[in-house]
C-alpha positions as CSV (number, residue, x, y, z in Angstrom):
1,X,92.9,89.5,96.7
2,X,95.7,88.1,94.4
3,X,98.0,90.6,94.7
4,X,100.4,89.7,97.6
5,X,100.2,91.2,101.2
6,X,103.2,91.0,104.5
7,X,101.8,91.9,107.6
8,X,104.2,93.1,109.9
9,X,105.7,93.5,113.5
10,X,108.3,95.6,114.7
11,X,111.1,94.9,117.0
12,X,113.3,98.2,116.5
13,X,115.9,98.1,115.3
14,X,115.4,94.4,113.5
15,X,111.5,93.4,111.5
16,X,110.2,90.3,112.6
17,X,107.8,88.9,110.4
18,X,104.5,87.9,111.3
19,X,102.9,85.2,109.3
20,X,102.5,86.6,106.2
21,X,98.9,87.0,104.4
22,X,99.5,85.9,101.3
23,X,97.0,84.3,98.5
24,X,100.0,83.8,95.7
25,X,101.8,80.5,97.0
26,X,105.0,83.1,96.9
27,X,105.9,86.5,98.0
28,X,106.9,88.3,94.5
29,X,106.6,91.2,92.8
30,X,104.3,94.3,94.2
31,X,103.7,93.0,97.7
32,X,101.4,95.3,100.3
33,X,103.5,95.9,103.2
34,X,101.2,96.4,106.4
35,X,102.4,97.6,110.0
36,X,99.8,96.1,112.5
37,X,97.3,96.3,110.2
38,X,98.1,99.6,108.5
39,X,98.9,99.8,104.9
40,X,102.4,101.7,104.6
41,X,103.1,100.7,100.7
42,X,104.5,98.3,98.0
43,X,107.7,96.6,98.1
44,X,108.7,94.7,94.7
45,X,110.1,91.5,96.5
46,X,112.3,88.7,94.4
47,X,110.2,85.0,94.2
48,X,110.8,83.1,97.1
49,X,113.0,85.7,99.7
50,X,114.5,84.4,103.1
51,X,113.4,86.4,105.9
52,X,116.1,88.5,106.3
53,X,116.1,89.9,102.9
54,X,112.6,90.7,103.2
55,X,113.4,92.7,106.2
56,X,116.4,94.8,104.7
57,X,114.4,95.2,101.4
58,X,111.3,96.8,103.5
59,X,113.3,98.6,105.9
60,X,115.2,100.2,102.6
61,X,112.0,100.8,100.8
62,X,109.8,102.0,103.8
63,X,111.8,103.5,106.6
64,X,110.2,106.6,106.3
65,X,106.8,105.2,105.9
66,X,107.8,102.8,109.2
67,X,109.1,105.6,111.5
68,X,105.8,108.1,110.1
69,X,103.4,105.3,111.4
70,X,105.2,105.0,114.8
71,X,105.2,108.5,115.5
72,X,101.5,108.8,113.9
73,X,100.9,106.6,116.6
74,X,101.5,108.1,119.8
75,X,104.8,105.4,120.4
76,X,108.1,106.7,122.1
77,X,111.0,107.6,119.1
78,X,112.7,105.4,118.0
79,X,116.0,106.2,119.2
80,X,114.9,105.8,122.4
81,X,113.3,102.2,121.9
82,X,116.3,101.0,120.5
83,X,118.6,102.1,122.8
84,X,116.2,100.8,125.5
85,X,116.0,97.5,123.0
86,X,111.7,97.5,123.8
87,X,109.7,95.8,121.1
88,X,107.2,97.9,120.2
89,X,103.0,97.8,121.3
90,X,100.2,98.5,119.1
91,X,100.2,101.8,118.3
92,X,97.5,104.1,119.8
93,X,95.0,104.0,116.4
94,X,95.3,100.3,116.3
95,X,93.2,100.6,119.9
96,X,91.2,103.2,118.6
97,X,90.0,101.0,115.9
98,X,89.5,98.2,118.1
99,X,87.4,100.2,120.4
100,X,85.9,101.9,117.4
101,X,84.8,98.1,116.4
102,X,83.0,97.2,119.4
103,X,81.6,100.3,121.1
104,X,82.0,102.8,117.8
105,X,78.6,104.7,115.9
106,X,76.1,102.1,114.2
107,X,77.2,102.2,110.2
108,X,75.0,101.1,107.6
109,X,77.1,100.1,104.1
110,X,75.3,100.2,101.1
111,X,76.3,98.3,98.1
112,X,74.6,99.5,94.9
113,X,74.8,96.9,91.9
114,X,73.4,96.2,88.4
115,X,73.1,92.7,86.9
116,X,76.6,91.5,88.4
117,X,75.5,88.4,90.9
118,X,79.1,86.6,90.7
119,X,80.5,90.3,91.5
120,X,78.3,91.0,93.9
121,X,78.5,87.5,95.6
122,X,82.1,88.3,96.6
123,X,81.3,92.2,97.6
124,X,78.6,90.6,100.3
125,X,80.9,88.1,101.6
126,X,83.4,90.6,102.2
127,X,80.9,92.8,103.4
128,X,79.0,90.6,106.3
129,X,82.9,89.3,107.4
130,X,84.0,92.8,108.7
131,X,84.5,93.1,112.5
132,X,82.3,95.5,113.7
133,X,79.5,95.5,116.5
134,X,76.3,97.0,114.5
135,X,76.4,97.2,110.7
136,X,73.8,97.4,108.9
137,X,73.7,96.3,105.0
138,X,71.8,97.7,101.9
139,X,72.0,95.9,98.6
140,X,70.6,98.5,95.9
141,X,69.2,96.4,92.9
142,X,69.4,99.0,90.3
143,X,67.7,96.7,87.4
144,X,65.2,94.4,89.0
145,X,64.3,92.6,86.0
146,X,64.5,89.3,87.4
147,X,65.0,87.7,90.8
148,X,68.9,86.8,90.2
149,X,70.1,89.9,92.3
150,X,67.6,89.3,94.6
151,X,68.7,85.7,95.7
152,X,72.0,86.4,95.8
153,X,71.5,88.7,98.7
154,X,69.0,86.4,99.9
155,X,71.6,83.7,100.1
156,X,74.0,86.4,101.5
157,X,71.7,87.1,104.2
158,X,71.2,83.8,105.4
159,X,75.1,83.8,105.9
160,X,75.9,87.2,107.3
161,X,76.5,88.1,110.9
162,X,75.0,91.7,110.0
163,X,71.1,92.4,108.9
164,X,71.4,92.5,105.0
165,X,68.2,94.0,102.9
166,X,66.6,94.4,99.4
167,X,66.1,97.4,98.4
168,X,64.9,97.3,94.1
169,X,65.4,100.9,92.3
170,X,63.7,100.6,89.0
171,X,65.2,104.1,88.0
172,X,68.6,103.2,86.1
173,X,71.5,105.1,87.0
174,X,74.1,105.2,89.9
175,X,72.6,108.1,91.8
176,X,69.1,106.8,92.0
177,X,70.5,103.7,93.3
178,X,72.5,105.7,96.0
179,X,69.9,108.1,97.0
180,X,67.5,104.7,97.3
181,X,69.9,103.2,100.2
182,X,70.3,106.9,101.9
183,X,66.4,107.0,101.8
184,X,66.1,103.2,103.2
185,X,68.2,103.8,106.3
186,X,68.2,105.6,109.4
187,X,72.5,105.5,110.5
188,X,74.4,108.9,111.4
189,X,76.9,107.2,109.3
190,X,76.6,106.0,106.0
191,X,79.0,104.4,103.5
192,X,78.9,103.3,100.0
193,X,80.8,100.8,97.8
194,X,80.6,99.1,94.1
195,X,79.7,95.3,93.4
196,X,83.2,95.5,92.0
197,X,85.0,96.1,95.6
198,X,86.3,93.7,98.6
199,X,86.4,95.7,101.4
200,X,89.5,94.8,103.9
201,X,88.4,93.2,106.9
202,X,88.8,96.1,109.2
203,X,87.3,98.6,106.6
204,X,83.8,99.5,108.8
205,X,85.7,100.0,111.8
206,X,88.6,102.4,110.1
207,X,85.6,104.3,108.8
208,X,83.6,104.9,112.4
209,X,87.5,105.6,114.0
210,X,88.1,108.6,111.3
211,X,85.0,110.2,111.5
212,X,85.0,110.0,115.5
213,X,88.5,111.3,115.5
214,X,87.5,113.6,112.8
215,X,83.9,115.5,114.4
216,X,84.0,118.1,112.2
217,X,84.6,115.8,109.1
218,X,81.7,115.0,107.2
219,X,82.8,112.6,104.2
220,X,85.5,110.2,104.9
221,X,87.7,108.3,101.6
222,X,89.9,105.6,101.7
223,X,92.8,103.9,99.8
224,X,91.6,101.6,96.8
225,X,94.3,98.2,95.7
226,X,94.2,96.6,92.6
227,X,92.5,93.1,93.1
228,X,95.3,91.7,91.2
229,X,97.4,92.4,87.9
230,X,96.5,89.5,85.1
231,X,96.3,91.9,81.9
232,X,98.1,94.9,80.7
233,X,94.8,97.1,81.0
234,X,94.4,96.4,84.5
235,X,98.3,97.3,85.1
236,X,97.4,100.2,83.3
237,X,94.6,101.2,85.0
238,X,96.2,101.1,87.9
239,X,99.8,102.9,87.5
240,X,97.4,106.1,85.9
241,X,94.4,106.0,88.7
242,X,95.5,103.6,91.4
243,X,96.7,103.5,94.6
244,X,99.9,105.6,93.6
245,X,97.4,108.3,92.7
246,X,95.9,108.6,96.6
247,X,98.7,107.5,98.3
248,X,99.4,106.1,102.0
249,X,99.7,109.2,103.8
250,X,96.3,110.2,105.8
251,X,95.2,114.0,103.9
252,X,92.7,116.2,105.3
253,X,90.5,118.4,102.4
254,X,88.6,121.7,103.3
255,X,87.2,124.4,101.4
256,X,90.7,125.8,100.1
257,X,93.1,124.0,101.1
258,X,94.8,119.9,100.6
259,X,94.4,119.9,97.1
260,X,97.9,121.0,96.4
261,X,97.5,122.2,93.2
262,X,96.0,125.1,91.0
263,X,92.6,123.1,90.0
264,X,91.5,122.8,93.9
265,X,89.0,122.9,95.0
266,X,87.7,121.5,91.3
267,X,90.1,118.4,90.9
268,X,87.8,116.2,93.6
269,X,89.5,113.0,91.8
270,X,92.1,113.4,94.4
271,X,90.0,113.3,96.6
272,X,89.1,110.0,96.9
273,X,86.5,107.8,94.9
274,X,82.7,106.8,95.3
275,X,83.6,102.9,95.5
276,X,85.1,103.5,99.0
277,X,83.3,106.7,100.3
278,X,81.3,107.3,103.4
279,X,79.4,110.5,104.5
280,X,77.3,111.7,107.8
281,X,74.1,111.3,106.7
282,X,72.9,115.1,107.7
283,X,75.9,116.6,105.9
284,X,74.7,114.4,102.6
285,X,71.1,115.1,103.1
286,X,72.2,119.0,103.3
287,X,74.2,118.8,100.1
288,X,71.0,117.3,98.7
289,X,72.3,113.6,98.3
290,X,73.9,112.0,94.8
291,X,72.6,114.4,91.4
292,X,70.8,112.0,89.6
293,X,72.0,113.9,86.6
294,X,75.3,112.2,86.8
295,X,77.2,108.6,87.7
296,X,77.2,105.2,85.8
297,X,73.8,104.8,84.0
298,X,73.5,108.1,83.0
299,X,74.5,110.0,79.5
300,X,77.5,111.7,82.0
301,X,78.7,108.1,82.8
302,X,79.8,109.3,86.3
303,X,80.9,112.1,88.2
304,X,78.5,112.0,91.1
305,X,81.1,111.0,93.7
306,X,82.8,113.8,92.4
307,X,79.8,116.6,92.7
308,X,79.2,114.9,96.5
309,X,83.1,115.8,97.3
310,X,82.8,119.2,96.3
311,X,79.6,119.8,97.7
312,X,81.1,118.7,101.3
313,X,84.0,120.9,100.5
314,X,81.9,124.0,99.4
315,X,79.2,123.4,102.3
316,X,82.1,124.0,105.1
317,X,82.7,120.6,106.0
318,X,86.0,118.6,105.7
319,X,87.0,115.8,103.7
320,X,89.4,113.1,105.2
321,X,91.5,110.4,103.1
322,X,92.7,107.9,105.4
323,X,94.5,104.9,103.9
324,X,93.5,102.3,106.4
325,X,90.0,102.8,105.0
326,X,90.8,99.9,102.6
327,X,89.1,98.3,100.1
328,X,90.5,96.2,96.6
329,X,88.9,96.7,93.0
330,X,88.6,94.5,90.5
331,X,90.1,96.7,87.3
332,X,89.2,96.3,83.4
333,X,90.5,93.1,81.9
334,X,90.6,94.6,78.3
335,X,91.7,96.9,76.6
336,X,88.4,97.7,75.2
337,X,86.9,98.0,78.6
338,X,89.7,99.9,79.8
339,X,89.2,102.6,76.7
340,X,85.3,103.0,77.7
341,X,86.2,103.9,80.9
342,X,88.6,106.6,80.2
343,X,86.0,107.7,77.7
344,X,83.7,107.6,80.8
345,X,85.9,109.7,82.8
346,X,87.0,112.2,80.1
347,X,83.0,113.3,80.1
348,X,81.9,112.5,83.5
349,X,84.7,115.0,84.8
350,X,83.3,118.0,82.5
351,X,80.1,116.7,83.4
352,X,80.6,117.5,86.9
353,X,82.1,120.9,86.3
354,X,79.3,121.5,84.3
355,X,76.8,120.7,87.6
356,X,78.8,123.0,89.7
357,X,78.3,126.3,87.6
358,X,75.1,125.6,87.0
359,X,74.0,125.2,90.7
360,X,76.3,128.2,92.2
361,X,77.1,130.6,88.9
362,X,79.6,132.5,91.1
363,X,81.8,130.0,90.3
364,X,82.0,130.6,87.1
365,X,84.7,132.5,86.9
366,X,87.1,130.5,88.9
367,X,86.5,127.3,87.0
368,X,87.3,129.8,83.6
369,X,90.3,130.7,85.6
370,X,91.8,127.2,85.9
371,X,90.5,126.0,82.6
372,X,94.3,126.7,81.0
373,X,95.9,124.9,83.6
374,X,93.1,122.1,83.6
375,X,94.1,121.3,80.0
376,X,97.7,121.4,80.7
377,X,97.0,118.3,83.3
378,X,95.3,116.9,80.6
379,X,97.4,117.6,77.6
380,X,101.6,117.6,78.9
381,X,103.2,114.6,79.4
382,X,105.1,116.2,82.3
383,X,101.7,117.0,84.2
384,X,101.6,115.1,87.9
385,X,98.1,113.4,85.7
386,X,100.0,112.3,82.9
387,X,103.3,111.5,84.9
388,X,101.6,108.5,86.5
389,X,101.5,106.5,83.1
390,X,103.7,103.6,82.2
391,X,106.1,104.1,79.4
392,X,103.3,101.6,77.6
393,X,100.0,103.1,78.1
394,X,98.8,103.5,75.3
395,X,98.2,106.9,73.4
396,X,94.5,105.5,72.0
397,X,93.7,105.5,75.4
398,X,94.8,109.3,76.7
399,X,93.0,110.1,73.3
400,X,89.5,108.2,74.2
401,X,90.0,110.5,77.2
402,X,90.7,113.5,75.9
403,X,88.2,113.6,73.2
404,X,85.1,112.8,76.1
405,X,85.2,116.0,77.6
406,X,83.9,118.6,75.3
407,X,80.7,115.8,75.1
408,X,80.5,116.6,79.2
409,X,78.3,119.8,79.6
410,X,75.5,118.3,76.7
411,X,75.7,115.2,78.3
412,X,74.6,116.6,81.6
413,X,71.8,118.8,80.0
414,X,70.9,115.3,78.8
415,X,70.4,113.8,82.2
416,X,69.0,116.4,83.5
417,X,66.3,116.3,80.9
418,X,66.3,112.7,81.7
419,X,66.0,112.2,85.5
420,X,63.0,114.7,84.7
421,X,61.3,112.5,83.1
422,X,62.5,109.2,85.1
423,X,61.1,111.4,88.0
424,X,57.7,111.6,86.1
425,X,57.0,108.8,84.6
426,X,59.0,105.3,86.4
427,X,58.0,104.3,90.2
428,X,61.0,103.2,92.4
């Protein structure tokens, strides 16, 4: 990951800084400020800072963040350590992740991917290096024409720590590809990511600590980092949907309520996202898996994380966004990639709505209810949506947006007609 990272130690009331991880030869800029691991936030730091000013500029920035993860974890205030001048442990979810790591519920990750080998290449690697006791890995070939994909896992294999498979899906689309690795393993826990995505070291072990502090959770969403900031589209892609947008505060999501705002329990966007997602396999086999309907590959072009959120939410089972489920995506270079995915989101968002009252035509109604307020988000430049934007995102690109959506409901029609015929007529 280019952008840079400062792990952290505290001594209260002075930081002492642990050998930064850093892969810029400088700390600059937006810099990922950890605490023993945990990702509290961004600092902007000057080029080349002495110590000390890196301390007083984090402390400034982050005190708040600081003194929430000591309490978050179980560690005398902080009054009292100072006045007692004790450097502070580990806090009490470090261990848990530690234990989590070597003792914790089997996981099996599956990573779905589409002609992308150099992509993928650097998923796997991240992949087989997390610390974790027994993992399990899927690699979902969603367009088996030749043997590239499959040598690249084969090579990935022959590397990894963890058993790593094949599994070919000759039925394009995101879904199918998801549905494949759910059908080709047997773990209570499940998690999914993009050939896009470098999971943090300590991402499989995060995941098994939230969902066995969490029993009655049955989906589990993390905190997504730019890769690094070399174009304008990516910066923009990232101030509008970023890590901003999710935040580094741990959120719990139920049926109606942690949405904090009018659209919940529709807006599932803030809920997390399906490059770093991870489900009990029985509560994802009860909400019938990934509709194959919707997601990349498909006239929707996405929305099927979003239809799995809700369909946790609306089957009584909670939703947890922790941070420290961490992973780092590789955004749009160009502007022209950047416009086809808001395009992509505009319709893959009515899409989804689409899905839902279609499948339970209760919910008509409320989804009518909240359709003033949806197109507010969409439309003000005050909305919390809209608010997110740098003074220089471009207008073309709200618009490419915008003018997606009322192409959502046909377009799901579409796949639906579709993965009937996919169904029919093309083998796995």
């Amino acid at each position: 990951m280019d952008v840079p990272e400062l792990s952290l130690r505290t001594e209260i009331p002075q930081l002492e800084i642990a050998s930064p991880s850093l892969n810029a030869p400088e700390v600059a800029g937006e810099t990922l400020v950890r605490i023993w691991g945990r990702p509290l936030g961004f600092v902007d730091l000057p080029s080349q800072p002495e110590p000390e000013q890196i301390a007083r500029l984090v402390w400034a920035d982050l005190s708040a963040e600081i003194n929430r993860a000591l309490r978050d974890g179980k560690i005398a205030p902080i009054s009292v350590l100072t006045a007692a001048g004790i450097t502070c442990a580990p806090p009490r979810w470090r261990l848990e992740r530690d234990t989590a790591a070597t003792s914790g519920t089997p996981l099996a990750v599956i990573v779905c991917t589409r002609n992308r080998p150099s992509l993928l290449a650097r998923a796997l690697f991240s992949v087989a290096a997390l610390t974790f006791h027994d993992l399990e890995i899927i690699v979902v070939d969603n367009d088996p024409g030749d043997r590239t994909t499959r040598e690249v896992v084969n090579d990935s294999a022959s590397r990894s720590p963890h058993p790593m498979r094949y599994v070919a899906e000759r039925r394009p689309g995101l879904s199918w590809a998801r549905n494949a690795g759910l059908a080709a393993t047997d773990r209570e826990l499940i998690a999914f990511t993009d050939d896009d995505v470098v999971v943090d070291p300590g991402w499989a072990s995060e995941i098994v600590r939230v969902f066995e502090g969490a029993p009655w959770a049955g989906c589990v969403t993390g905190q997504i980092l730019p890769f690094e900031f070399r174009s304008d589209a990516s910066r923009w892609r990232e101030a509008y949907a970023g890590a901003t947008k999710y935040g580094f505060e741990r959120r719990v999501f139920d049926r109606t309520t942690g949405g904090g705002s009018k659209l919940y329990p529709f807006n599932t966007g803030e809920c997390g996202s399906g490059m770093n997602m991870a489900f009990r396999r029985d509560v994802l086999r009860e909400i019938g898996g990934f509709d194959v309907a919707l997601g990349a590959g498909t006239p929707s072009r996405g929305g099927e994380d979003l239809a799995a959120f809700f369909g946790v939410l609306q089957a009584g089972h909670s939703l947890v966004y922790d941070p420290s489920v961490l992973v780092s995506h590789a955004h749009r270079h160009t502007y022209e990639d950047l416009e086809l995915q808001m395009s992509g989101w505009g319709s893959a968002l009515t899409a989804y709505l689409t899905q839902v009252v279609i499948r339970q035509p209760r919910l008509v109604l409320p989804v009518l209810r909240r359709t003033g307020h949806g197109v507010a988000t969409a439309v003000l430049p005050s909305s919390r949506k809209n608010g997110r934007k740098p003074k220089d995102y471009p207008r073309s690109l709200t618009w490419a947006e915008l003018k997606a959506m009322p192409s959502g409901p046909w377009r799901y029609l579409s796949g639906r007609l579709r993965a009937r015929r996919l169904l029919r007529d093309v083998p796995r």
